[in-house]
C-alpha positions in Angstrom: -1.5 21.0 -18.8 -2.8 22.6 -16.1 -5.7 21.4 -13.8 -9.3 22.1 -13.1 -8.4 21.8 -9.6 -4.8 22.4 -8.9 -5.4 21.7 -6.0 -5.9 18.2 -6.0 -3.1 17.4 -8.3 -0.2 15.0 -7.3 3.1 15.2 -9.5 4.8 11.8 -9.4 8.2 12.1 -8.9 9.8 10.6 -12.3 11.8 7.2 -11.7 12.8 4.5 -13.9 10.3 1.5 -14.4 11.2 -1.9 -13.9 8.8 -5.2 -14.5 8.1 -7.4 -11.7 6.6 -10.2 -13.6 3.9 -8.9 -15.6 3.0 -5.8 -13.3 5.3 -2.5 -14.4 6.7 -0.4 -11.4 7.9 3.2 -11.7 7.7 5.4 -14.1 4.3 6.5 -15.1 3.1 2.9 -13.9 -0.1 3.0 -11.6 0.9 2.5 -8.2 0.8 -0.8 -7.5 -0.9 -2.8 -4.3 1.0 -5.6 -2.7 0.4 -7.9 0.6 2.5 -11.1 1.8 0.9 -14.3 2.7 1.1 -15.4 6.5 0.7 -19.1 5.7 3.5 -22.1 6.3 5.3 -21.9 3.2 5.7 -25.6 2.9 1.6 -25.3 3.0 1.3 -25.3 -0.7 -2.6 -25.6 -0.7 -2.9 -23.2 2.1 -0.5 -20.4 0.4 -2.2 -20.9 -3.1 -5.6 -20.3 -1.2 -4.5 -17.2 0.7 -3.1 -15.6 -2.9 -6.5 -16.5 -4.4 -7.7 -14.3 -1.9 -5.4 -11.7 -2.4 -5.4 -11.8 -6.3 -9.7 -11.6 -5.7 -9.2 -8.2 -3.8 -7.3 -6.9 -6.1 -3.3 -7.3 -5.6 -1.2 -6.7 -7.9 2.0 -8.4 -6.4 2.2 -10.9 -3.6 5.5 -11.7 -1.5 6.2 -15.1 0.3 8.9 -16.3 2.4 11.4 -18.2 1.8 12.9 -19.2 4.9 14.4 -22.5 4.6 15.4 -24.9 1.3 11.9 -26.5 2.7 10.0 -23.3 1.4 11.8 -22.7 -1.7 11.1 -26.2 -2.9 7.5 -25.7 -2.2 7.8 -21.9 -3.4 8.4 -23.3 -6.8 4.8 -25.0 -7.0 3.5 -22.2 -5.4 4.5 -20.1 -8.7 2.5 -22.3 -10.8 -0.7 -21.4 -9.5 -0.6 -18.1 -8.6 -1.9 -15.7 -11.3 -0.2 -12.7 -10.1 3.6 -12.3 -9.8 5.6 -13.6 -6.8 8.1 -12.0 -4.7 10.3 -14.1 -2.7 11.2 -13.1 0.5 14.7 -14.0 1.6 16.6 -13.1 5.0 19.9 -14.5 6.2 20.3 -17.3 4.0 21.1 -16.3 0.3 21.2 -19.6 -1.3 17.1 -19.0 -0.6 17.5 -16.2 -3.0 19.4 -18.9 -6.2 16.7 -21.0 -5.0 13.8 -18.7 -5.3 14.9 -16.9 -8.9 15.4 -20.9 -10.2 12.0 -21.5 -8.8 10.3 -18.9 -10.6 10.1 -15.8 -8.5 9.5 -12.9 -10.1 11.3 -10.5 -7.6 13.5 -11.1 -4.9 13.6 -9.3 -1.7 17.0 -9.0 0.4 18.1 -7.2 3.2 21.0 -5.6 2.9 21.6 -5.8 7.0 21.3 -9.1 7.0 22.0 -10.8 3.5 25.2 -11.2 4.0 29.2 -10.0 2.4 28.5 -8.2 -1.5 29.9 -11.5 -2.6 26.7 -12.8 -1.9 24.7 -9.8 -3.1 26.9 -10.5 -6.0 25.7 -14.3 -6.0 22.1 -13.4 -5.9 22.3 -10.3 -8.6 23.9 -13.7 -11.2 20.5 -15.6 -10.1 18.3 -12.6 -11.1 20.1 -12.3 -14.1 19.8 -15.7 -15.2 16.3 -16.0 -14.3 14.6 -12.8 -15.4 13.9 -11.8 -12.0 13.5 -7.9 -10.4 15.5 -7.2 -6.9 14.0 -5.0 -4.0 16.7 -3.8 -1.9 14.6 -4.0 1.2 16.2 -1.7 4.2 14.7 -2.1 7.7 15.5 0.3 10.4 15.8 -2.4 12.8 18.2 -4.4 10.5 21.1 -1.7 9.9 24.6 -3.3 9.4 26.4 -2.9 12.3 28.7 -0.1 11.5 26.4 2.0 10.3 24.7 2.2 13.4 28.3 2.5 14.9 28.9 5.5 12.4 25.5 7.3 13.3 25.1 6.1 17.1 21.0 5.1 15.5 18.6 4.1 13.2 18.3 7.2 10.9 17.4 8.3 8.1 20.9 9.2 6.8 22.0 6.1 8.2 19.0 4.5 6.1 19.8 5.7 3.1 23.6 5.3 3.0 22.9 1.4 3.5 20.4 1.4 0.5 22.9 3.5 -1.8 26.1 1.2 -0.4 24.1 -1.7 -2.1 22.5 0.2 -5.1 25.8 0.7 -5.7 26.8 -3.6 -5.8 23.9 -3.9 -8.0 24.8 -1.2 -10.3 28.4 -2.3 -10.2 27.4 -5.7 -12.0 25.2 -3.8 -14.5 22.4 -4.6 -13.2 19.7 -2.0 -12.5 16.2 -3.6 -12.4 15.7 -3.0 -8.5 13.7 -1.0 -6.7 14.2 0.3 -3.0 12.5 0.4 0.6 13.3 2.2 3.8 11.0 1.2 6.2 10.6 1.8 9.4 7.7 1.5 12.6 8.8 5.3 13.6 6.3 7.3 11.2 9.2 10.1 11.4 12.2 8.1 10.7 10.3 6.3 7.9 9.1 9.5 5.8 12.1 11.3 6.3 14.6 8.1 5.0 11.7 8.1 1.8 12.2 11.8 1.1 15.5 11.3 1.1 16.3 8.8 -0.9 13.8 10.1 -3.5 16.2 12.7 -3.3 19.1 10.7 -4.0 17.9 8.6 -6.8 15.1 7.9 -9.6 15.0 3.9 -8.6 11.2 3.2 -8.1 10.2 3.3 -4.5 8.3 0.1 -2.6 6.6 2.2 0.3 5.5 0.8 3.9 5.8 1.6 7.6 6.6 -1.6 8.9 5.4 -3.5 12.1 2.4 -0.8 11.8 0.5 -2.9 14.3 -3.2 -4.2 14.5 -5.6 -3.4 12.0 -6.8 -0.3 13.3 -3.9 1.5 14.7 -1.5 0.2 11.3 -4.3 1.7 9.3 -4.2 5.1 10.4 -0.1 4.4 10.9 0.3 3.4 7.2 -2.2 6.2 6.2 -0.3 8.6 7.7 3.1 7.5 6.9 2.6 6.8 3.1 -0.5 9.2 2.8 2.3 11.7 3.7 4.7 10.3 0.8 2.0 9.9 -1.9 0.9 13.1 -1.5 4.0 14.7 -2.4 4.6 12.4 -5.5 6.6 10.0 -3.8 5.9 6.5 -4.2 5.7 3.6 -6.9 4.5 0.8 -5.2 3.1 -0.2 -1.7 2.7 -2.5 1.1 0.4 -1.9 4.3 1.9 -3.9 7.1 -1.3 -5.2 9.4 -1.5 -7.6 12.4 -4.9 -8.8 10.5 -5.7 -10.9 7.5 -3.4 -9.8 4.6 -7.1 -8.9 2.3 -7.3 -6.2 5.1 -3.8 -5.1 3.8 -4.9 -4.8 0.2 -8.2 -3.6 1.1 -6.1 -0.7 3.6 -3.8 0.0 0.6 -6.9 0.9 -2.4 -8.3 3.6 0.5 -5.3 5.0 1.0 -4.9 5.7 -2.7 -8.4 6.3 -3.4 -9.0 8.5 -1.5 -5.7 10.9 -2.7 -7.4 10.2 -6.4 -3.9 8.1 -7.2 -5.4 4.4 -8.0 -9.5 3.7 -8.7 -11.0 -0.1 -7.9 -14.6 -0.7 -6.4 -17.1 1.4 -5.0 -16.2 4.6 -3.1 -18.6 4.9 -0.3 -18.9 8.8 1.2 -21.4 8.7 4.3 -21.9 10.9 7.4 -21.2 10.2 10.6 -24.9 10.1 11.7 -26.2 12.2 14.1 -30.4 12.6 15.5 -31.5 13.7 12.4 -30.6 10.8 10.2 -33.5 8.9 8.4 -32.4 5.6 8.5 -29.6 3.5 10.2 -26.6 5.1 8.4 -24.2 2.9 10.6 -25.3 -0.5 10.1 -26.7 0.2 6.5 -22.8 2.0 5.2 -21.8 -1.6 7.0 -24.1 -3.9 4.9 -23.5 -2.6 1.6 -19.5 -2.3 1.8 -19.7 -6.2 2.9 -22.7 -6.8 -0.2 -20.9 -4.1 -2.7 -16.9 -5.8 -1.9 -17.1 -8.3 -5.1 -17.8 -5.0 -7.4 -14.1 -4.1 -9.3 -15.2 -1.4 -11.1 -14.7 2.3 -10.0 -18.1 4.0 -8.6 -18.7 6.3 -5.7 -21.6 5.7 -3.7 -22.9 8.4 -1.2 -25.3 7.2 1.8 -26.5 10.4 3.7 -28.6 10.3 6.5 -30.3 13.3 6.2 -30.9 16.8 4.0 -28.6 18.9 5.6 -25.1 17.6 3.0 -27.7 14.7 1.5 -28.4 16.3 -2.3 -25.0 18.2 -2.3 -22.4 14.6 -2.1 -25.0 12.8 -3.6 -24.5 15.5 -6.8 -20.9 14.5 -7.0 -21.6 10.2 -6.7 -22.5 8.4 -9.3 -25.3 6.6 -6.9 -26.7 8.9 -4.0 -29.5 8.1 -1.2 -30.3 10.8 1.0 -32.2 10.0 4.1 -36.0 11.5 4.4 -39.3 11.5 6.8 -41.2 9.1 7.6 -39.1 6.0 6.2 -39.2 7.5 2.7 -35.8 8.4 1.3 -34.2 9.9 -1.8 -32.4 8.0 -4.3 -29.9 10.1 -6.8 -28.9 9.2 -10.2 -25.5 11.0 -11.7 -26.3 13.7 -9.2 -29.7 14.0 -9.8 -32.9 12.9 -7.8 -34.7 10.4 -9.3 -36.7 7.9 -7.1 -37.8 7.9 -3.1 -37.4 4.5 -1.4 -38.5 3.0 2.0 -36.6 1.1 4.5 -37.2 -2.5 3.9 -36.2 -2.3 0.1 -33.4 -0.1 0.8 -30.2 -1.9 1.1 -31.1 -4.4 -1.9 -32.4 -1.5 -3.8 -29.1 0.1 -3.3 -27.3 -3.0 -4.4 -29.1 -3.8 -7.6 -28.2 0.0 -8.7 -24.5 -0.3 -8.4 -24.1 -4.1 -9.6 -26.3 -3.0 -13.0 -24.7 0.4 -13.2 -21.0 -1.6 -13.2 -22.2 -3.8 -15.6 -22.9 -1.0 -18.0 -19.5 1.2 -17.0 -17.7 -2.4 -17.9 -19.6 -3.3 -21.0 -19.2 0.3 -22.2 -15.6 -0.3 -22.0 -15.6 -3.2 -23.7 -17.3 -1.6 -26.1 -14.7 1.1 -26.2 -12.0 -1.5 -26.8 -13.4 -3.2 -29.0 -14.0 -0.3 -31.4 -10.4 0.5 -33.0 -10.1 -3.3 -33.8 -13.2 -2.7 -35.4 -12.0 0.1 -37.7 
């Protein structure tokens, strides 16, 4: 079917779904958001707390390494509390990997550069096996096995993608196909091209991320760039913002980026201007308050905060909650795009807040409601 607006329409490119736990990747799957915890693994208390965190801003998959027998031991109890799936992260040592799938993990992650001979891979595809357990063949341009980088002279993106295939190729040789594949890189270049590529060479769902993106400011616009680049053109199944920062911020990073190319929907959507001299009331500090205030809201809502008439009543006709800045302290409040109240300063922000919480509440009970109706019949 055609769209409204072709325009902003984003055709997925069609890969095979796999289950990592509970949460389906690939096919027509909603892309899914994942961070890793930064915590001591052996820190059981403070690992569960960190993927509370996570699991409260919405993740739909956390990763933890698994460094040493140490971890994996701990890994197992880790599993028990956590209430979304668990991705072990392995490197070097691939008994981690028999340790981590007998512990409970619902993915494993291995490098192909580093993992070791395919008689290992081999080792660690039998543990999946007998566990239940998803693989992500995780290639890192600054990881390549040695002659490959011999072969092409450099991390590449042919070079990238002839590692991945060389060990989709061990996996599928011991029938087992419930993987999914990364080529990341820091290079913004090197990373899209090895994606476009391999989406090229085959329909195994994609984990995307531009790794070592840096701090939280400079990996955000990094990451946005890099997978903005690959979501746009359909390419894409799940994904991972790598930040110097507190992993929430990598979750939190990872919605924007896919609401704002229409692909995934969670909390409130906040359009605002810039401000400039004609703005009616702090736009800067008050956008500021309410995204801290308006963070615990799940649902999907856009929210438009404008500081004056100029582009006021025309975003706020496209929000579902609009305040357009006015004179003399009194501003205009929008309702589904149209006006219905002025407000003043001092009531403003908790004003503002009150709408969106009880508006939530209605979009939720209404689907509740919804759900509830063909049991009903």
């Amino acid at each position: 079917m055609s769209s409204v607006r072709p325009y902003r329409q984003i055709l997925r490119r069609p890969s095979r779904q796999i289950m990592v736990g509970s949460v389906p990747v690939g096919g027509d799957a909603p892309i899914s958001v994942q961070s890793m915890t930064n915590t001591k693994t052996t820190d059981v208390a403070g690992t569960v707390d960190q993927i509370r965190r996570l699991e409260e801003a919405g993740a739909d998959i956390v990763r933890v390494s698994c460094p040493d027998e140490e971890s994996t031991a701990a890994f197992k109890d880790i599993v028990r509390h956590s209430n979304v799936p668990l991705v072990a992260d392995i490197h070097f040592h691939y008994k981690r990997a028999l340790e981590a799938a007998d512990a409970g993990a619902a993915c494993l992650r291995i490098n192909p550069g580093n993992i070791g001979s395919e008689d290992r891979v081999r080792e660690v595809v039998r543990a999946a096996k007998a566990n239940g357990c998803s693989i992500r063949i995780g290639v890192n341009a600054g990881s390549l096995e040695r002659d490959l980088l011999e072969q092409y002279g450099e991390p590449c993106p042919e070079a990238m993608v002839a590692s991945a295939q060389r060990h989709m190729a061990v996996l599928q040789d011991n029938d087992f196909q419930e993987f999914k594949i990364s080529v990341k890189a820091s290079d913004v270049f090197l990373a899209v091209a090895a994606y476009m590529q391999l989406a090229e060479a085959c329909d195994y769902p994609l984990h995307l991320g531009i790794t070592e993106a840096g701090g939280l400011r400079g990996g955000t616009v990094k990451s946005a760039v890099g997978m903005g680049n690959l979501l746009w053109a359909g390419i894409g199944d799940t994904i991972r913002v790598s930040l110097s920062a507190d992993p929430v911020e990598e979750i939190k990073v990872g919605f924007e980026i896919l609401k704002s190319l229409g692909l995934r929907h969670r909390g409130v959507r906040v359009i605002s201007c810039p401000s400039c001299a004609r703005q009616g009331f702090d736009v800067i500090k008050t956008v500021e308050t309410l995204e801290e205030r308006l963070a615990h809201i799940a649902t999907p809502m856009t929210l438009s905060i404008i500081g004056c008439v100029v582009n006021g009543p025309g975003e706020a006709r496209e929000t579902d909650i609009g305040l357009t800045g006015g004179g003399s302290g009194s501003h205009m409040v929008y309702v589904s795009g149209v006006k219905d109240h002025t407000i003043n300063d001092e009531t403003m922000v908790e004003h503002l807040v009150s709408m969106v919480e009880k508006k939530a509440a209605e979009i939720e009970a209404a689907k509740a409601e919804e759900a509830e109706a063909p049991a009903a019949e």
